[in-house]
N, C-alpha and C positions, 0 to 999 in steps of 0.2 A: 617422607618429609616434604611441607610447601617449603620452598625456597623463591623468595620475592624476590626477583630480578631488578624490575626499572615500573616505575609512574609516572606518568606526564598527564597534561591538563590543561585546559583552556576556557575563557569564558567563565571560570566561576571563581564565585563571590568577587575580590578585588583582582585575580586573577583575568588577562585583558587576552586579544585574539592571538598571540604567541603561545605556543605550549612551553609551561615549564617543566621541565624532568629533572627526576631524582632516580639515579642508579642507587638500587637498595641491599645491592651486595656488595658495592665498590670497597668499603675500609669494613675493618670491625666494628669501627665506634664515631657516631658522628653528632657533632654542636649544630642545631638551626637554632639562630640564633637571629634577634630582631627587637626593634623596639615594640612598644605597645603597639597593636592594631596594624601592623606592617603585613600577617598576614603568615605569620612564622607558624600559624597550625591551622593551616588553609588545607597540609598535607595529611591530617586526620579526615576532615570533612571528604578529601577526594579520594582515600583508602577507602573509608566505608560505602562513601555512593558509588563507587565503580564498583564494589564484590557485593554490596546488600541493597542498595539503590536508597539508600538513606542517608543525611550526612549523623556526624558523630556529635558537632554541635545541638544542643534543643533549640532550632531555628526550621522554619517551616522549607522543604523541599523545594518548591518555588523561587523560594530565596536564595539556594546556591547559583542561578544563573547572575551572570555580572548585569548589574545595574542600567551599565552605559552600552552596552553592546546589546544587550535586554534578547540574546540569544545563542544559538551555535557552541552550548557548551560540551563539549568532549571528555572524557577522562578514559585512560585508558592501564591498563597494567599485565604486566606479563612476569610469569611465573611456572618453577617447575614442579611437575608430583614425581618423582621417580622418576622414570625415562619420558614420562611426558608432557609436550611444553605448552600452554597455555596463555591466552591471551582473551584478556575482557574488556568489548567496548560499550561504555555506558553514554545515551546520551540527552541531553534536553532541549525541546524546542530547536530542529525535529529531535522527539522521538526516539533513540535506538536503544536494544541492549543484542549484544553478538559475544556470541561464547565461539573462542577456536583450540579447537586440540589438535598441535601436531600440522597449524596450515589448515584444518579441515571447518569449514564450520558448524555449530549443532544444527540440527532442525527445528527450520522457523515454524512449524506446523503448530507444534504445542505454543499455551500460552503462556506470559513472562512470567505470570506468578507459578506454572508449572516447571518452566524452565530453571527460575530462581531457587523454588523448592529441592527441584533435582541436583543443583549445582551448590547448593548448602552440605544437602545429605553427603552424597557421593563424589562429589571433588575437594571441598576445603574441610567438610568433618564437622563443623560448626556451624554455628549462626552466630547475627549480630551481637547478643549479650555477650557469647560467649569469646568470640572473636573481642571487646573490649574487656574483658577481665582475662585472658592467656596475654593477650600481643599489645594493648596497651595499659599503660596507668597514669592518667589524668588527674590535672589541682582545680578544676572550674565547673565544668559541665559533667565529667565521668561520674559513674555512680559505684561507688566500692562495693567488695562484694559485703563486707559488715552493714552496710546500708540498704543491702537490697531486703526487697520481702521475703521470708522464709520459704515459697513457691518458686520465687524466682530463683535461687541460690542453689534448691533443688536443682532444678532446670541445666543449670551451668555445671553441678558436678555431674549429673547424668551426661553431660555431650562429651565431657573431659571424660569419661569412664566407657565414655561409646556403649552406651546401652539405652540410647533413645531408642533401638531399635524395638526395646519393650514396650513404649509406649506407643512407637506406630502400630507393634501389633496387638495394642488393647485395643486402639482406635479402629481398626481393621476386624477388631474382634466384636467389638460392639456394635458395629453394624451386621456382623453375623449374625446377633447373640438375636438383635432388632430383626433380624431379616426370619430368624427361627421362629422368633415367639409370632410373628403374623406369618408364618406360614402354620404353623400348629392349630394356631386363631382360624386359620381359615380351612384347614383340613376340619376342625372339631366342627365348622358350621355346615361344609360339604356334609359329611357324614349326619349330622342332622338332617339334612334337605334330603340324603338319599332314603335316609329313612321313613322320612311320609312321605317321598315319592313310593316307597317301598310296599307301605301300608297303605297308602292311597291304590296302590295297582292290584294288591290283594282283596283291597275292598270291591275295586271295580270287577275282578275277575270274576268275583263270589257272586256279586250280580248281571255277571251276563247274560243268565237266563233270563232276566225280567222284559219288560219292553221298553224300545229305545224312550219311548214316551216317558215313561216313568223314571227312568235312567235322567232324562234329560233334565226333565220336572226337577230332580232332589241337586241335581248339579247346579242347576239355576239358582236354587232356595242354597246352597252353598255360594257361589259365588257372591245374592246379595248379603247373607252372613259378614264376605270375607269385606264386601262395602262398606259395611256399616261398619265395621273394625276399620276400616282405612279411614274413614270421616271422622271417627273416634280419635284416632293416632294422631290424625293431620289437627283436628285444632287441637289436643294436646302439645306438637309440636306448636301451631303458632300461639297458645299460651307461656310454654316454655321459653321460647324463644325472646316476647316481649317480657318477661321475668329475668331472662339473662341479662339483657339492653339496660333495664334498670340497675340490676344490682354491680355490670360493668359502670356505670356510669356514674355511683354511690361509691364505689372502691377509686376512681380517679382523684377524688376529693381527699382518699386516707394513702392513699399508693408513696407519699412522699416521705411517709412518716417512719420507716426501717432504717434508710439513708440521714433521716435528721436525727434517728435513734442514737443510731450509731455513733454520728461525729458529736453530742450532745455527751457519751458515753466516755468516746475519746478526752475528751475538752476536759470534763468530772475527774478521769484519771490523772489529767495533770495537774490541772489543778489540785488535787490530795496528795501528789508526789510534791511540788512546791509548796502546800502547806505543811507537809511531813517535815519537808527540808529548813524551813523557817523556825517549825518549832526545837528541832534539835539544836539549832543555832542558838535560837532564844534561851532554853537548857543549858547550855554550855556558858554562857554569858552570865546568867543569874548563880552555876555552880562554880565557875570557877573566875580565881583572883590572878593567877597568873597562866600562861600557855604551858599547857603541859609537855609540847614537844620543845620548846626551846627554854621555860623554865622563868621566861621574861614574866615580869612583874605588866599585869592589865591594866592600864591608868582609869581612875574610874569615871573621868569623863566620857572618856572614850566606852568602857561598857554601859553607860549607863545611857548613852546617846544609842547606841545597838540597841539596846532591851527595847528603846522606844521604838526605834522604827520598825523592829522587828513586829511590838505589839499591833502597831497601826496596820501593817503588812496581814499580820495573822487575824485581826478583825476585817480586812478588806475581802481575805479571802473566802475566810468562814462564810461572811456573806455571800458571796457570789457561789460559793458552796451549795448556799441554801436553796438560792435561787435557781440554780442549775439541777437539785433535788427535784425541786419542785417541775420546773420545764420536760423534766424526766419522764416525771408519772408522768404529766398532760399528757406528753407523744405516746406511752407506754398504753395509754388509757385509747389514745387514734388506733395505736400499731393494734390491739385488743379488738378492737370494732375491725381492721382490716384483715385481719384473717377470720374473723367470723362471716365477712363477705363472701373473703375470697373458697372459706369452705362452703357456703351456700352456692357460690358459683360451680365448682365444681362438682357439688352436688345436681345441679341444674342440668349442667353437662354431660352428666354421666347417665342422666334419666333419658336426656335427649337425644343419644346415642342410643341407649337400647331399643326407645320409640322408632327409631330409625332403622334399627335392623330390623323392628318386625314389621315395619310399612314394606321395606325391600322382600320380606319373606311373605306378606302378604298377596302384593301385585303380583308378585312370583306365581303364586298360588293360583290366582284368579286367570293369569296370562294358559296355564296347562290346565286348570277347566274348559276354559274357554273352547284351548286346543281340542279337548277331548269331546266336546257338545258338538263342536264343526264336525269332528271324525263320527259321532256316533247320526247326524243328521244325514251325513253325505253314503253313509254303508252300513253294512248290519256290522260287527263286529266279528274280528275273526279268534276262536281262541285259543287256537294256536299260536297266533302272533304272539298275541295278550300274553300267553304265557315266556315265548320268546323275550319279549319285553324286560318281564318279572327277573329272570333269569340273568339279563345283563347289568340291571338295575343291584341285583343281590354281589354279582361277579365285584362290576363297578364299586360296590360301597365295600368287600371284603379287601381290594388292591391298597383303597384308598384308607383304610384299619389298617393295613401294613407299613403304609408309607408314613400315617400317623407315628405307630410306634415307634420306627427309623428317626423320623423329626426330633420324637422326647429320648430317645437317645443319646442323639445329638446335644440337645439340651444338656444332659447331665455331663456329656464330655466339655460342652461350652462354657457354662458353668463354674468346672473344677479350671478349666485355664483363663477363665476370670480371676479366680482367686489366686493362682500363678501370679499373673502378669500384674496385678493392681499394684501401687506405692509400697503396701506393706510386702509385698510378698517377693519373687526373686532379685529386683532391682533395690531392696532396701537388704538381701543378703551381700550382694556383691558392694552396697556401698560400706553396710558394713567391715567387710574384709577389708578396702580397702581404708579405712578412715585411721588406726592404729599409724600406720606410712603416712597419711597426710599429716597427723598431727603432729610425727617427728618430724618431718621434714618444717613444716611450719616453727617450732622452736626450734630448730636449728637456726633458720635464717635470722629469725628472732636475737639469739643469744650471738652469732656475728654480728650483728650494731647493736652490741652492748645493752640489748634489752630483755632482762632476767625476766620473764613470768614463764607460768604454767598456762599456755593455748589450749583449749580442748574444744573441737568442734564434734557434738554426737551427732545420732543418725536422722536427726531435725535441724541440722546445721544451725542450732545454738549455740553459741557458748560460753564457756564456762572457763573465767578467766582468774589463775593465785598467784598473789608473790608470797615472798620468804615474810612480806612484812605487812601482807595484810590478809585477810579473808579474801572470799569470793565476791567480785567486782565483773563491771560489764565494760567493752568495746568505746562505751557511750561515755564513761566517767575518764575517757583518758587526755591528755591534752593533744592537739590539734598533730602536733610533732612525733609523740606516743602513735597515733591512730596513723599516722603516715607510716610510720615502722611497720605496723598489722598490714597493711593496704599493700606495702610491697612483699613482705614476707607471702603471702596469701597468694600473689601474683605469682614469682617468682615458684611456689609449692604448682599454683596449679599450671604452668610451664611445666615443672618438672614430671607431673603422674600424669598431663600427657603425652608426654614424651616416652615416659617409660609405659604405657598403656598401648602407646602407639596409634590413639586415636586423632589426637593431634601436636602435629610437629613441626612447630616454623623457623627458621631464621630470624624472624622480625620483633623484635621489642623496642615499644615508644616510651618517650617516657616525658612525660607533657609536664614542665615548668614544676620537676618534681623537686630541684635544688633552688630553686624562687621563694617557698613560700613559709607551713609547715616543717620540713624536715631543717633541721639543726647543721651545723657544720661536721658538728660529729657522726651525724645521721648519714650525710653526705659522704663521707668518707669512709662508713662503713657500708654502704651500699656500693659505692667505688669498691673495695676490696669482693663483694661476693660478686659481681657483673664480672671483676677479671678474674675468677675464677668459675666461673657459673657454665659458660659452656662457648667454645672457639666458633663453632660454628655460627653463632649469635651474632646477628649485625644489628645493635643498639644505637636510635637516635634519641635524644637529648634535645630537647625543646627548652629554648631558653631566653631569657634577655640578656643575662650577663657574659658581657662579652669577656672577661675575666677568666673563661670556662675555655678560651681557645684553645691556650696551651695542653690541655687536657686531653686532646683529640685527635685523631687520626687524621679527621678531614672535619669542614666546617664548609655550613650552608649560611649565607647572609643574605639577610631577607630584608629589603628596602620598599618604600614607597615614591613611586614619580611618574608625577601628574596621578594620582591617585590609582596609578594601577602597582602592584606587586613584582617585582622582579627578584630573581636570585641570583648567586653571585656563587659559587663554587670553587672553596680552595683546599688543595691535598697538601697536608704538611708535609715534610721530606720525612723525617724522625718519627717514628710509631710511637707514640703517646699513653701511659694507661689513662685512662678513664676518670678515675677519681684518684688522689693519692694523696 
């Protein structure tokens, strides 16, 4: 289990050249509390940049240094893994980032992004996303996990199930798989080469009898042979080469056109979903005289004022409908021309490449004629050697037929644990198994704040959301306060399967102006009841403005501004407080 000790910080954002510190184990339950812009979730931006080097806000990294001091900003945090105690100094303008375990510190040798990588992996279990959908939940800048992209969502149940370690070893694996096939590539062209070195040596043996003259004479008429193939190759190559330049240069012009596909695509989708929604409006309006859920009588000013604007609405869209049909093809008719480039180009590329192995095997060639016109000018020829030669040349290409084999061996074993390791294959068994426990546990937390559906997240982290009273609906159709209930529920589950995983286990949950905005007072109150029951060890802050929330709390952080810098104020209630109640 991480267990987050204490934070402190200085120099950043409103934060001035004092460190402020927050003990993160002191109460169970704690209110920071502040008015607007005072600076009360300064303590998100300085969590994340001390353990990820980033802040949690979408504000550029540069910009967490304070303004007025315009340097020397520190952040520092200490925490434990089991019996060992840790400490992270992060810093800007100078420069640092220091990892200590236990008093010791790591090794400055490696680089930060190696150090940072190692200390995601192997100390806190997570990374950045991950670490903001377990530890905290955000009303402004956070990005829920129903919002994120289907890739990324992956992402976050793999580190919570601890089996990213499958995808380091695809990655690990694919440069195998890459390191195989050009070793294969390059045994199959040795074994080529040894081959007409092979044939080449046989041939010369068979004329040892002749005279060196004669010997030399047919060697020379090969050698100019292997010229006029190399002059051949080479302005092939510089033809090919100026055919490439062009048709790279003719593909710049269409290269945009995928990117403008797509969001042209995008745009068409919604637009046909708002015109969908318009028209069933407008249907509803012309069928019917009174509301059918309440039974109320339609004034027909009143629908007859909707019919119109719906009409005007469903004529605005139609058209732009059209005209976006049409923007379609155009791009559709560039993207068309661009991959007929881009297959000429690689077509290009691949001639120019073989031209180039046989330029490389050519010179080759010419370089052991050469060799051998020297040796046949300089002595008679021995043929015993010659045959010695043969001999080693035959050895040589039989070792390296072995080693080939051994390679495509390999291959078929690399191969089968490609198909292992890849999304579909062991890592979408294990999330399967466990998704049946995410999904109860998800309507559990659900159905304590009084919100009745059926959640169902499958092995594409879709889902696929029923009540008692309607059909199947999405995440996207609920209202603002609705979609807060999922955003914690979801939080709160995947706390829980890391915890029971044991991939990731913290003490820490934020919860950033979650009773502010979105969530209802009922809402509130039912997330109060599952927080004091959720888990003891949990030291929960509470970001907020309303000072109203004091009494609530164990302890209370008050966050001020004066002369523009940020201070806090730390007060422990005497009386242990629940949470919500």
């Amino acid at each position: 289990m991480i267990t987050f000790r204490k934070i402190r910080w200085k120099n950043l954002l409103s934060t001035g050249n004092t460190f402020s510190e927050i003990d993160l184990s002191a109460t169970r339950n704690t209110l920071i509390v502040g008015t607007n812009g005072s600076g009360k979730s300064t303590i998100l931006d300085a969590l994340t940049y001390t353990l990820f080097g980033k802040p949690f806000r979408k504000i550029n990294k540069s910009m967490l240094v304070n303004s007025v001091n315009q340097g020397n900003l520190v952040a520092e945090i200490e925490f434990t893994v089991g019996k060992n105690e840790y400490k992270v100094i992060r810093g800007t303008k100078p420069n640092k980032f220091h990892i200590y375990c236990n008093g010791q510190m790591w090794d400055q040798e490696s680089t930060v992004v190696e150090q940072q990588k190692n200390f995601e992996q192997n100390v806190l279990k997570m990374n950045y996303k991950s670490f903001t959908q377990i530890v905290v939940l955000g009303s402004s800048t956070f990005v829920p996990f129903m919002r994120l992209p289907l890739p990324q969502r992956r992402e976050i149940i793999e580190d919570i199930l601890d089996i990213q370690v499958f995808s380091i070893m695809n990655g690990r694996l694919k440069d195998r798989v890459r390191e195989n096939a050009n070793e294969i590539k390059d045994l199959d062209y040795e074994i080529h080469l040894l081959t007409e070195k092979i044939d080449l040596q046989k041939k010369y043996m068979f004329e040892l009898e002749k005279k060196n003259k004669e010997e030399i004479t047919k060697k020379e008429e090969k050698i100019k042979e292997y010229e006029t193939e190399n002059e051949e190759a080479s302005q092939e190559i510089e033809i090919l080469a100026k055919e490439a330049h062009l048709l790279h240069k003719e593909m710049d012009d269409y290269s945009q056109s995928v990117d403008k596909l797509g969001k042209l695509n995008t745009i068409l989708i919604k637009l046909q979903q708002k015109l969908h929604t318009c028209e069933k409006e407008h249907k509803f309006f012309e069928d019917n005289d009174q509301c059918p859920t309440c039974t109320q009588q339609i004034e027909k000013e009143f629908k007859n004022s909707m019919i119109g604007e719906l009409d005007t609405k469903i004529i605005e869209m139609s058209s732009g409908k059209s005209e976006l049909e049409k923007a379609i093809e155009e791009e559709k008719e560039r993207n068309d021309k661009f991959i007929e480039l881009s297959k000429k180009s690689t077509e290009v590329s691949t001639t120019m490449s073989n031209v180039n192995y046989k330029l490389i095997a050519i010179r080759k060639n010419i370089k052991e004629i050469a060799d051998e016109i020297e040796e046949l000018e300089g002595s008679n020829p021995d043929k015993k050697a010659e045959f010695v030669k043969l001999e080693t040349l035959v050895n040589e290409k039989k070792d390296v037929k072995q080693t080939n084999l051994s390679a495509k061996k390999d291959r078929d074993v690399l191969n089968a644990a490609t198909s292992l390791l890849k999304d579909s294959g062991i890592k979408t068994r294990i999330i399967k198994t466990y998704l049946p426990t995410m999904n109860k546990m998800i309507n559990n937390f659900l159905q304590s704040m009084d919100f009745y559906v059926n959640f169902t997240l499958d092995e594409n982290f879709e889902e696929t959301i029923k009540s008692r009273y309607r059909d199947v609906f999405s995440y996207e159709s609920f209202s603002e306060g609705e979609k807060a209930r999922i955003d914690i529920a979801l939080l709160l589950t995947w706390r829980s399967i890391a915890k029971l995983k044991n991939s990731v286990d913290t003490n820490l949950l934020i919860l950033d102006e979650i009773f502010d905005s979105s969530l209802d007072q009922s809402g509130a109150s039912d997330l109060g009841w599952i927080l004091r029951n959720f888990d003891d060890s949990t030291n929960v802050f509470v970001i907020s403005h309303k000072e109203a929330l004091n009494d609530k709390f164990d302890r209370t952080i008050n966050v001020t501004k004066d002369k523009n810098f940020s201070r806090i104020e730390e007060t422990v209630h005497e009386v242990s407080h629940a949470l919500i109640g």
